[in-house]
Backbone as a printed PyTorch tensor [residue, N CA C, xyz], in Angstrom:
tensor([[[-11.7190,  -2.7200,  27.7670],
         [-10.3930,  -3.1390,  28.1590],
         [-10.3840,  -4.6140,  28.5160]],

        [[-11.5090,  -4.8500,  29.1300],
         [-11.8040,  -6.6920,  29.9420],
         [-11.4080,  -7.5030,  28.3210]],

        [[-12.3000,  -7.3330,  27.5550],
         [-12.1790,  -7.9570,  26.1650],
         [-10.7380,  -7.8160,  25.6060]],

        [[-10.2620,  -6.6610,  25.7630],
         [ -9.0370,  -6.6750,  24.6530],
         [ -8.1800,  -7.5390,  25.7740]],

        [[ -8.1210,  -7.4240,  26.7270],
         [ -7.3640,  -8.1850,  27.6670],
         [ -7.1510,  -9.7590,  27.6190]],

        [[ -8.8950, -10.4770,  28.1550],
         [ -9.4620, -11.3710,  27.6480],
         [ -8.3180, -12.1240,  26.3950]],

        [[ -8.4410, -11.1080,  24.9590],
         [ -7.8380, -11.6750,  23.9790],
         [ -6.6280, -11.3530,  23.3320]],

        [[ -6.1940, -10.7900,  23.9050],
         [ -4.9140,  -9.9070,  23.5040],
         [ -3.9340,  -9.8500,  24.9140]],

        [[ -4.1910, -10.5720,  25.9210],
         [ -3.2170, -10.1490,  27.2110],
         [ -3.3480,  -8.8090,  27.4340]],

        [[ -1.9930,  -8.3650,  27.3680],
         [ -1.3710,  -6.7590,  27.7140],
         [ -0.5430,  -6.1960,  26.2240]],

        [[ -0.4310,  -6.9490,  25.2010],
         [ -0.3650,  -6.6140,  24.2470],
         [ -0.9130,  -5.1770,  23.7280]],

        [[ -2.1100,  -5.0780,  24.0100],
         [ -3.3090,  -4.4790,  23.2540],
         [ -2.7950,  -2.9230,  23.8570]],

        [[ -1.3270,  -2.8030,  24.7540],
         [ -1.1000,  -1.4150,  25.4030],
         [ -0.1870,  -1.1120,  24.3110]],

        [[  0.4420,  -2.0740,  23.3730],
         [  1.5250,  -1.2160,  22.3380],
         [  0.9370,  -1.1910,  21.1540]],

        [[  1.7870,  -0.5140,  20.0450],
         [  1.0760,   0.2160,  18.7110],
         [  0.9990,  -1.5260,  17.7020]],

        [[  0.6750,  -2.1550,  18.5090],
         [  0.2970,  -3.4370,  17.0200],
         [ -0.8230,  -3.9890,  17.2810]],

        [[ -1.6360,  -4.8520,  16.4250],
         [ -2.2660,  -5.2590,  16.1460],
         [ -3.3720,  -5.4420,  17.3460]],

        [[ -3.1680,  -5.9700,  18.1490],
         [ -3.7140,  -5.6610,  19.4070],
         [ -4.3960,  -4.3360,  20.0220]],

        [[ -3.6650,  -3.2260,  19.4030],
         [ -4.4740,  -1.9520,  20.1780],
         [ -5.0710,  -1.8630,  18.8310]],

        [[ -5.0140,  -2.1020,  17.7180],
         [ -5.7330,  -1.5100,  16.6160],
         [ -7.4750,  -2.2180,  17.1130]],

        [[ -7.2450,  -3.7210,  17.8880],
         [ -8.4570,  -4.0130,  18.1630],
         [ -9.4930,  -3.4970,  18.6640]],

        [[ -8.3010,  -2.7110,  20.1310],
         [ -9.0550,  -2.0980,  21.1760],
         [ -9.6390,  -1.2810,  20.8890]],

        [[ -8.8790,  -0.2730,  19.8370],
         [ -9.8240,   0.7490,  19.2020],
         [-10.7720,   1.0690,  18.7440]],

        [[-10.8610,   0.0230,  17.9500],
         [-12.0580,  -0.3900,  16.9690],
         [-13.4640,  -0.5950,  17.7260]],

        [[-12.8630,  -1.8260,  18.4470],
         [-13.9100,  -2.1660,  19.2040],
         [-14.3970,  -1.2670,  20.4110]],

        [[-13.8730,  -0.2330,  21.3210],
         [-13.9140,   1.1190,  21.8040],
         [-14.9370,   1.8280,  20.8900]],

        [[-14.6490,   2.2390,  19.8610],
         [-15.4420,   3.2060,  19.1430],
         [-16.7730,   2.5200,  18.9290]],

        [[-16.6700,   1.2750,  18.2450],
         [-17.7980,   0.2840,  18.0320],
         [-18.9690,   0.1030,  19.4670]],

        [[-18.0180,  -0.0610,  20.2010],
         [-19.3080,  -0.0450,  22.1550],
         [-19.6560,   1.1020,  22.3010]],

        [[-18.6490,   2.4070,  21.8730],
         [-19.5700,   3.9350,  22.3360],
         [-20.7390,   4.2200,  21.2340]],

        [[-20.5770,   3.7300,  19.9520],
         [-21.7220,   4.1230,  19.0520],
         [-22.6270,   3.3300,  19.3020]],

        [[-22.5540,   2.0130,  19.8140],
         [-23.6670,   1.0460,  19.8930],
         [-24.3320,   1.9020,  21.3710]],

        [[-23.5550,   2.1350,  22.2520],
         [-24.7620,   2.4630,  23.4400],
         [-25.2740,   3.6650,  23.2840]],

        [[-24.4880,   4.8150,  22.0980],
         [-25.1520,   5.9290,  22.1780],
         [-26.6230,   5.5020,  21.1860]],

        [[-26.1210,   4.6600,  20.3550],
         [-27.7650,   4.2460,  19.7540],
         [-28.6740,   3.7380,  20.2470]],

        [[-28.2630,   3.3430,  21.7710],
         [-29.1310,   2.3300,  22.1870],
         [-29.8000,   3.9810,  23.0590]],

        [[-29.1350,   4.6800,  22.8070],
         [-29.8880,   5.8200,  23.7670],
         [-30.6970,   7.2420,  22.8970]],

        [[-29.8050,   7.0150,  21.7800],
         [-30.1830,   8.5750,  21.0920],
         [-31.5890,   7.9590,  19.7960]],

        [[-31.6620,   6.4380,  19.4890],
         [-32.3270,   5.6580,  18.5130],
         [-31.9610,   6.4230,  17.0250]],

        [[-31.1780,   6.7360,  16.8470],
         [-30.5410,   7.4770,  15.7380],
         [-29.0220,   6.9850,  15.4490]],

        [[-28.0590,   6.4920,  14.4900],
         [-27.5370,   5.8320,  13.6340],
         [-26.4940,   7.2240,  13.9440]],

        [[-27.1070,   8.5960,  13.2250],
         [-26.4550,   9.5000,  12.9010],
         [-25.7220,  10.1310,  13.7420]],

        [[-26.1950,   9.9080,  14.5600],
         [-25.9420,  11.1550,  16.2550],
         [-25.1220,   9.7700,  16.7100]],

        [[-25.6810,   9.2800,  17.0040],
         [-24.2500,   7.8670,  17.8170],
         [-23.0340,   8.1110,  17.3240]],

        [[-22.6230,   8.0970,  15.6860],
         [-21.4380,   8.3240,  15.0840],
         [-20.7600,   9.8370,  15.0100]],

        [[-21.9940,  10.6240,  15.1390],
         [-21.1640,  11.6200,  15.5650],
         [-20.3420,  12.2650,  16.9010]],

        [[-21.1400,  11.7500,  17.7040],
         [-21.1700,  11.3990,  19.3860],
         [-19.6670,  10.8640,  19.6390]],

        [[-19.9240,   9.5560,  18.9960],
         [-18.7130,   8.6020,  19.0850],
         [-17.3490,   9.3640,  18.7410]],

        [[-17.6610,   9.6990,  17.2440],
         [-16.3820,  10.0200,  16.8990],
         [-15.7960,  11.3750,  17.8310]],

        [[-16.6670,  12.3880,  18.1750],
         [-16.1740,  13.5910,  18.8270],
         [-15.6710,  13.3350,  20.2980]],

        [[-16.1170,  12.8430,  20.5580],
         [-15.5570,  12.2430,  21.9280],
         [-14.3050,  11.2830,  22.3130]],

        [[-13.9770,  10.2800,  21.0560],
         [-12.9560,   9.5290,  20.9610],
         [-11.8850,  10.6050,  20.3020]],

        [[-12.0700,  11.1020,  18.9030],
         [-11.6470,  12.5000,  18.7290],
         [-10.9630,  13.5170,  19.8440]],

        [[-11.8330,  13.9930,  20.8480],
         [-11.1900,  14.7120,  21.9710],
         [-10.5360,  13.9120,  22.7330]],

        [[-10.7840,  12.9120,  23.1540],
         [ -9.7470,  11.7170,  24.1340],
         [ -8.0810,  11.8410,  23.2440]],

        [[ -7.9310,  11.3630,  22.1500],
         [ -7.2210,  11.8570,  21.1740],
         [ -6.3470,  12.5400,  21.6510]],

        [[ -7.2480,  13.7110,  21.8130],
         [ -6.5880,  15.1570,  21.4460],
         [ -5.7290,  15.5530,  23.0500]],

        [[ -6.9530,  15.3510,  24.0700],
         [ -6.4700,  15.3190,  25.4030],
         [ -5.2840,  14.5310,  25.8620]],

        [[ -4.9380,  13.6820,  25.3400],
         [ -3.9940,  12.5310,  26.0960],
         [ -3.0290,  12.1980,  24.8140]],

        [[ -2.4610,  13.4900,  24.7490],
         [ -1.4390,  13.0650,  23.6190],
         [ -0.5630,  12.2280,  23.4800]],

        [[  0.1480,  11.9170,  22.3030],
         [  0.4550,  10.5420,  21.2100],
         [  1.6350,  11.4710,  20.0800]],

        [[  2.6960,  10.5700,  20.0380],
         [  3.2860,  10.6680,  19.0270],
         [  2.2650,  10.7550,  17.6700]],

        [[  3.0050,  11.7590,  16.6300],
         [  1.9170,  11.8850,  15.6690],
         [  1.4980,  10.3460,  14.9030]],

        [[  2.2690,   9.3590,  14.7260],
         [  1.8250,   8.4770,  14.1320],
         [  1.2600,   7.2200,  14.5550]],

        [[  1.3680,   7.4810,  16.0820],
         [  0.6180,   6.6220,  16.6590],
         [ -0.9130,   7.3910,  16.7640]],

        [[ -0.7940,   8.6650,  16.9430],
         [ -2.4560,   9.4020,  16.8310],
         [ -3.1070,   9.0640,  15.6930]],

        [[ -2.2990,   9.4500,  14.7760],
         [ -2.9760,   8.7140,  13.3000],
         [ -3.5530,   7.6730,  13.1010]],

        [[ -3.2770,   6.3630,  13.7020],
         [ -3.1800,   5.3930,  13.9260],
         [ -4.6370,   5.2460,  14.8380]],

        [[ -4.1480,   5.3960,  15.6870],
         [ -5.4790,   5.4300,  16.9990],
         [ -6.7450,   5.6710,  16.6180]],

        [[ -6.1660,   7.1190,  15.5540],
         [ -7.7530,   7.8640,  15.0890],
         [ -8.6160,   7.0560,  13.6670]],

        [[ -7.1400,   6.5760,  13.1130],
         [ -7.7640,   5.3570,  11.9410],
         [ -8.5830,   4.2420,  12.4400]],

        [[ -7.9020,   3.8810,  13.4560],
         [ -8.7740,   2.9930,  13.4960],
         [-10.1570,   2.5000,  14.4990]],

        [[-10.2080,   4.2220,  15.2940],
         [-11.3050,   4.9120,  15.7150],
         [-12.2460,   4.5960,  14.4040]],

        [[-12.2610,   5.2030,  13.6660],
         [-12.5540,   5.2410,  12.3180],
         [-13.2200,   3.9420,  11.6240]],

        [[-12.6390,   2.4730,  11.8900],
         [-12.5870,   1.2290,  11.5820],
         [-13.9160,   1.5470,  12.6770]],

        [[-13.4030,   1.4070,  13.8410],
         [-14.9650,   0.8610,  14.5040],
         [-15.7430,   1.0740,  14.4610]],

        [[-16.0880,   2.8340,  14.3290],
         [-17.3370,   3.4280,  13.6080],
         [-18.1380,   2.3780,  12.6600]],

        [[-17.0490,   2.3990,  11.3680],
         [-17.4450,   1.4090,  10.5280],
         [-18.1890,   0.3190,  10.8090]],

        [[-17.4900,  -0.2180,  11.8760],
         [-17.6590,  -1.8550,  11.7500],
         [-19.6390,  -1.8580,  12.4900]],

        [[-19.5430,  -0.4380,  13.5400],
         [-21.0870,  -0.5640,  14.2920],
         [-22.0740,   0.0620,  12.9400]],

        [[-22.1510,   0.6830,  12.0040],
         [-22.5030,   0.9290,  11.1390],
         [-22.9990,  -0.3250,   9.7910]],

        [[-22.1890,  -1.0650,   9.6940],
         [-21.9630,  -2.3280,   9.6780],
         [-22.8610,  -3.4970,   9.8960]],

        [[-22.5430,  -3.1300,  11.2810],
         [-23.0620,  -4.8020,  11.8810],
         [-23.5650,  -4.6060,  13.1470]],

        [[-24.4420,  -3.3510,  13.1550],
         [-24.7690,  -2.6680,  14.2870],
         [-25.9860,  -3.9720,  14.7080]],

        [[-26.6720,  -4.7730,  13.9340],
         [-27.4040,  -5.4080,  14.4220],
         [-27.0070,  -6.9610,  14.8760]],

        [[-25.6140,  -7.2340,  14.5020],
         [-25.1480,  -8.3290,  15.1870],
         [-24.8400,  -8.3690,  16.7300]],

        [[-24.3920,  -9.6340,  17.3620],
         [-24.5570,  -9.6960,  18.9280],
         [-23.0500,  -9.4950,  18.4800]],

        [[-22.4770,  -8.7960,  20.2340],
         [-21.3070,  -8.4290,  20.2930],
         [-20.0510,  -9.6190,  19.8470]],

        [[-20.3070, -10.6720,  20.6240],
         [-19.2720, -11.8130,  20.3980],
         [-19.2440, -12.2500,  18.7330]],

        [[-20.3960, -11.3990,  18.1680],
         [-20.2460, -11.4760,  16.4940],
         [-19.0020, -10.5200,  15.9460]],

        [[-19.2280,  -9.2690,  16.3110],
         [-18.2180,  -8.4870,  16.2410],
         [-17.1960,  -8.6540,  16.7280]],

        [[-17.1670,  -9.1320,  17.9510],
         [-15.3670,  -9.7910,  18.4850],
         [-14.8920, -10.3370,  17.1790]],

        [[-15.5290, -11.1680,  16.7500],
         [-15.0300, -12.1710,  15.9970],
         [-14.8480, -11.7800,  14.6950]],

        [[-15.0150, -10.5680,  14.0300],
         [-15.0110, -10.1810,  13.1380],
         [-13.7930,  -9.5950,  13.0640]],

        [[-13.7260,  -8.6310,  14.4280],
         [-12.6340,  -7.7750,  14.6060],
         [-11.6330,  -8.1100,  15.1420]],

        [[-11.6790,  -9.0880,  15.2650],
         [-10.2990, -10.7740,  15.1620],
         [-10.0200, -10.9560,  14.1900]],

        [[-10.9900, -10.8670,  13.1110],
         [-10.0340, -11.4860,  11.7110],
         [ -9.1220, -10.5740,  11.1030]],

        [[-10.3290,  -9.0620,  11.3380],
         [ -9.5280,  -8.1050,  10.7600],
         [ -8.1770,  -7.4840,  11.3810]],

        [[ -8.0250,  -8.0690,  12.6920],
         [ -6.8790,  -7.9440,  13.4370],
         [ -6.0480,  -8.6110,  12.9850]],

        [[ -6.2030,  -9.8020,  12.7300],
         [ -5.4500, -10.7160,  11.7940],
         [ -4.7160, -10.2600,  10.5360]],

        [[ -5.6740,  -9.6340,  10.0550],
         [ -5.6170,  -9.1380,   9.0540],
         [ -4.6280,  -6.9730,   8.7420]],

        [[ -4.4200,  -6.8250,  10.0400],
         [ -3.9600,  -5.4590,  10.0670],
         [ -2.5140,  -5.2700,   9.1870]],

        [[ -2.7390,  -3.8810,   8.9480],
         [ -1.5390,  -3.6740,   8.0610],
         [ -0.4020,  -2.6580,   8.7520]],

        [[  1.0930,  -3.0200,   8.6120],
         [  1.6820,  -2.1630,   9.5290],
         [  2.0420,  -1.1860,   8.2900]],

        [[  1.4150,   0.1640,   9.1660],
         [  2.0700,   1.3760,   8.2910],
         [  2.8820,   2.3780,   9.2850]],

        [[  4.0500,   2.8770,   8.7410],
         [  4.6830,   3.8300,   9.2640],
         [  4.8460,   5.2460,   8.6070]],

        [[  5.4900,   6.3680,   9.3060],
         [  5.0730,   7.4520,   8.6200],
         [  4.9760,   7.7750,   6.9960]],

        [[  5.8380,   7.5240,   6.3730],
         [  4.9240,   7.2980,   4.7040],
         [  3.8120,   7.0610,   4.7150]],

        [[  3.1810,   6.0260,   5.5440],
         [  1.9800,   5.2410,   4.5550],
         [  0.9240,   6.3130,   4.7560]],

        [[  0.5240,   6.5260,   3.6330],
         [ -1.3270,   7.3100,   3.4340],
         [ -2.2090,   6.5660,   3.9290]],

        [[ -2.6300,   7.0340,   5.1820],
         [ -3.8070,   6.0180,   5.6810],
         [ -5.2300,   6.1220,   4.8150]],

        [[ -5.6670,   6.6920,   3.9440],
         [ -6.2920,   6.6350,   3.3820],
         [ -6.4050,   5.1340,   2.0530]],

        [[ -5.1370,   4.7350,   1.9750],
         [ -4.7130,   3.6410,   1.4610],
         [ -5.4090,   2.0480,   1.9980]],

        [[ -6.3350,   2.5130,   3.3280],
         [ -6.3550,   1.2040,   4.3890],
         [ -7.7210,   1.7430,   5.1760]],

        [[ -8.5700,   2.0820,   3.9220],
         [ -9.9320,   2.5210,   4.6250],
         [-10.3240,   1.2870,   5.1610]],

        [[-11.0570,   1.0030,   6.0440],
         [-12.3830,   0.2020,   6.7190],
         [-11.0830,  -0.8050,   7.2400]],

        [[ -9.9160,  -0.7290,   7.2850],
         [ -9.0310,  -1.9170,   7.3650],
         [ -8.6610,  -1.2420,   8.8770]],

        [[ -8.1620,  -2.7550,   9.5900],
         [ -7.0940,  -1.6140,  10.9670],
         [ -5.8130,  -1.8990,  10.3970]],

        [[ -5.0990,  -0.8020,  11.3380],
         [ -3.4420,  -0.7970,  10.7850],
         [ -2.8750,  -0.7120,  12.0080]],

        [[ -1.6700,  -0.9430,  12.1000],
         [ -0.7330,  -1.1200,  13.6570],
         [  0.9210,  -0.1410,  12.7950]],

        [[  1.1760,  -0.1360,  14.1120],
         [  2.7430,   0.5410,  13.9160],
         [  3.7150,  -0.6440,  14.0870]],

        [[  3.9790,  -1.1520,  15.4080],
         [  5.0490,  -2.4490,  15.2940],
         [  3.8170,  -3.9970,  15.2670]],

        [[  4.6920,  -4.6380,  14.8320],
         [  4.3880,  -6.2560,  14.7680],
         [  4.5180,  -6.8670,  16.2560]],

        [[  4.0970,  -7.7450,  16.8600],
         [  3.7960,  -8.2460,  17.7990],
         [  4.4560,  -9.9810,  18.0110]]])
């Protein structure tokens, strides 16, 4: 939260570009410390995802903001998979561009359309 704050203000609490960060980078810190604990790649991501997964599920969300949340749960996985051996402020900076870079989809869009990408609901 310090980080998305840090770079995003209070932004990073509505559905744009900003929380797509937080997410990312959320999923990305729980797989990195579960690797730093389990020394396994495989189990971190599964770890990660089931747990961000149940947070999810527990603290419900309009459906397309869940979608959303869980996509880009999804992105961060990625990104520690990735670049699991870069230093964190590497990954900030990565997941800045691709924040930059987010795509707004609303209920139409097939998130499958916007793999490894983040996506937001409103513009900022």
């Amino acid at each position: 939260m310090s980080v998305s704050n840090q770079h995003y203000g209070r932004s990073h609490y509505k559905n744009g570009p900003a929380n797509a960060f937080r997410h990312a980078f959320w999923n990305y810190l729980i797989a990195k410390k579960c690797h730093l604990i389990s020394k396994n790649k495989v189990r971190a991501l599964i770890w990660s995802e089931k747990i961000t997964d149940w947070h999810e599920e527990a603290f419900q969300n309009r459906e397309l903001a869940r979608k959303m949340d869980l996509h880009n749960n999804e992105v961060g996985r990625f990104i520690f998979l990735k670049y699991s051996s870069y230093a964190k402020n590497e990954v900030i900076n990565i997941l800045k561009q691709m924040t930059r870079a987010s795509s707004k989809v609303d209920s139409n869009s097939n998130f499958a359309n916007f793999k490894n990408k983040l996506v937001h609901i409103i513009d900022e």
